[in-house]
C-alpha positions, 0 to 999 in steps of 0.5 A: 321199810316194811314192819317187822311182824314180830314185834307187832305180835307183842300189842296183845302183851302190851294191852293185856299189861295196861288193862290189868292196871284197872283195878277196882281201887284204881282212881283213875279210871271211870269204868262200870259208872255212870258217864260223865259230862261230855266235855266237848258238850260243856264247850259247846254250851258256852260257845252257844252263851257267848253267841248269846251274850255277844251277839252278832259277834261269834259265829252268826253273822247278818243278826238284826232286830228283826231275825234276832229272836228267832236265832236266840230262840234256836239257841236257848231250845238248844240249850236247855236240852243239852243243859239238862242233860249234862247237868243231870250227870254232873248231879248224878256223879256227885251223889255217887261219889259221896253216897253210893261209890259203885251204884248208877241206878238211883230212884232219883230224877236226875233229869228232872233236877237237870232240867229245873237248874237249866231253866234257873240258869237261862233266867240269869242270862239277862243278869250275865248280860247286864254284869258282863257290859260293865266289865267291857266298859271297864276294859275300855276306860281303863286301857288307852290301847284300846280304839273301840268296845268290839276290840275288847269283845273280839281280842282281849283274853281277860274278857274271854275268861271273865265271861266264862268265869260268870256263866261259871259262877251263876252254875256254881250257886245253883249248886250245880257240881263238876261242870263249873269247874270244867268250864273255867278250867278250859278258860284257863288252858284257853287263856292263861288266866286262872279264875275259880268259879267259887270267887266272887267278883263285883262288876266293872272288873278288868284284867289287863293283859292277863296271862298267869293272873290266879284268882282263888276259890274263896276270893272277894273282889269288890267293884271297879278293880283292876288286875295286871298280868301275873297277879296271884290272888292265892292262900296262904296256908291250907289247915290240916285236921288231925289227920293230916287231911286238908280242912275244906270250905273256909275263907282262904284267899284275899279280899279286894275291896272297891277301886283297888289296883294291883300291879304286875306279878304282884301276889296276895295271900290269906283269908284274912288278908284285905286290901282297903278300898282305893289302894294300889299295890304295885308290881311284884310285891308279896302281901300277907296282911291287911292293907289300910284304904287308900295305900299305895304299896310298893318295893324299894327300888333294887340295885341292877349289878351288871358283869362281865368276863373282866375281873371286877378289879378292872371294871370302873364302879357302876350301880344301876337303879331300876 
């Protein structure tokens, strides 16, 4: 059926309907400023570290001994330039939005300091590595399903958010804004599991399973601890000035101590809150206090009540524990 030409006439109108909406105090726009990271850049990056960190299991196959310094030198040149670039911005973006709301020509070397925090970070790459095969070893002693380490490197979407979570986290304590938080939050949509570049996590951390799992900005989790799926590691409460506005930079998520184990669906909440060092908290409790070293924390078991279209008069008395 051919298009009515009339209707097609009202683009004008409509076009001219949505740009009036871009307001100078519009914030949700970006226009007249300086660009931003590019996002698919941002992903390429970590496509790049993961070749790195996992070689000869992404996207170059026929590594050896012999070519791999070649194929890593390829990668690092390549990172470093677009590092400095997207990090440049990020920097650039922050100081505007705190210091300078409609200003894009600043004295600053961005590019300089871009450049400066990219050599910084591909020097923790070593450190990534070293961290990153602990949590694969973890994965392998802590999951009977699991036949060999390449499963865990190649399947599993607790080790794809934990690796992107620490090449997010070292960004993050060099002080580079924006880019970190992009990075987990594409881990997230990728994965289902939720890590804030900010937390700290010790080494040896396993995620079985994994999907829903949220770990908060100021969490601290210690070494050998693993988490099932559906875990909230979460705030309790977010304190407010006096007016009214959201107080940032304190303590407001749990701390995990050494060799703990938390269950399914299980939520934990509060800057004060610790769970001591060997305890397990089993599945789909909810804490919000300081759990002693060495406890074991679990629900009572409920009553499963099953009904029917028969009036309950007529049915013989069952109660179903779980």
């Amino acid at each position: 059926m051919a298009s009515d030409v009339r209707l097609k006439e009202q683009l004008p109108r409509l076009t001219d309907a949505i740009v009036k909406t871009y307001t100078p105090d519009d914030r949700i726009n970006h226009l007249g400023h300086c660009p931003l990271p590019k996002y698919d850049i941002v992903i390429s990056i970590l496509d790049d570290l993961k070749d790195i960190l996992y070689p000869g299991y992404r996207r170059r196959e026929g590594l050896h001994i012999g070519n791999v310094t070649y194929h890593v030198g390829n990668l690092i040149d390549n990172l470093h330039d677009k590092l400095t670039t997207q990090i440049a911005r990020a920097l650039q973006h922050e100081d505007r939005v705190r210091q300078r709301p409609s200003d894009c020509v600043d004295p600053v070397d961005y590019e300089a300091k871009g450049q400066a925090i990219a050599i910084a970070f591909l020097e923790r790459i070593p450190h990534l590595r070293n961290i990153l095969s602990t949590d694969v070893e973890a994965a392998f002693e802590g999951d009977p399903a699991v036949t060999h380490r390449d499963e865990i490197i190649f399947c599993y979407p607790g080790l794809e958010a934990i690796t992107i979570y620490r090449i997010a986290h070292e960004m993050r304590r060099l002080a580079v804004p924006f880019i970190p938080r992009m990075m987990t939050e594409w881990a997230h949509k990728q994965t289902g599991i939720d890590i804030h570049p900010g937390a700290t996590i010790g080494p040896y951390f396993f995620i079985d399973h994994g999907t829903g799992v949220v770990i908060g900005e100021t969490c601290e989790i210690g070494k050998h601890v693993k988490i099932y799926q559906g875990v909230t590691l979460g705030a309790l409460s977010f304190p407010t000035d006096s007016d009214g506005n959201i107080i940032r930079g304190h303590k407001r998520h749990p701390t995990i101590e050494d060799r703990v184990v938390v269950y399914a669906n299980a939520t934990i909440l509060g800057g004060k809150t610790v769970i001591g060092h060997d305890s397990v908290i089993g599945s789909s409790v909810w804490i919000t206090s300081t759990v002693a070293p060495g406890t074991t924390v679990t629900l009572e078991k409920p009553k499963l009540r099953i009904r029917s279209g028969v009036p309950d008069e007529l049915l013989p008395e069952a109660n179903y524990q779980i």
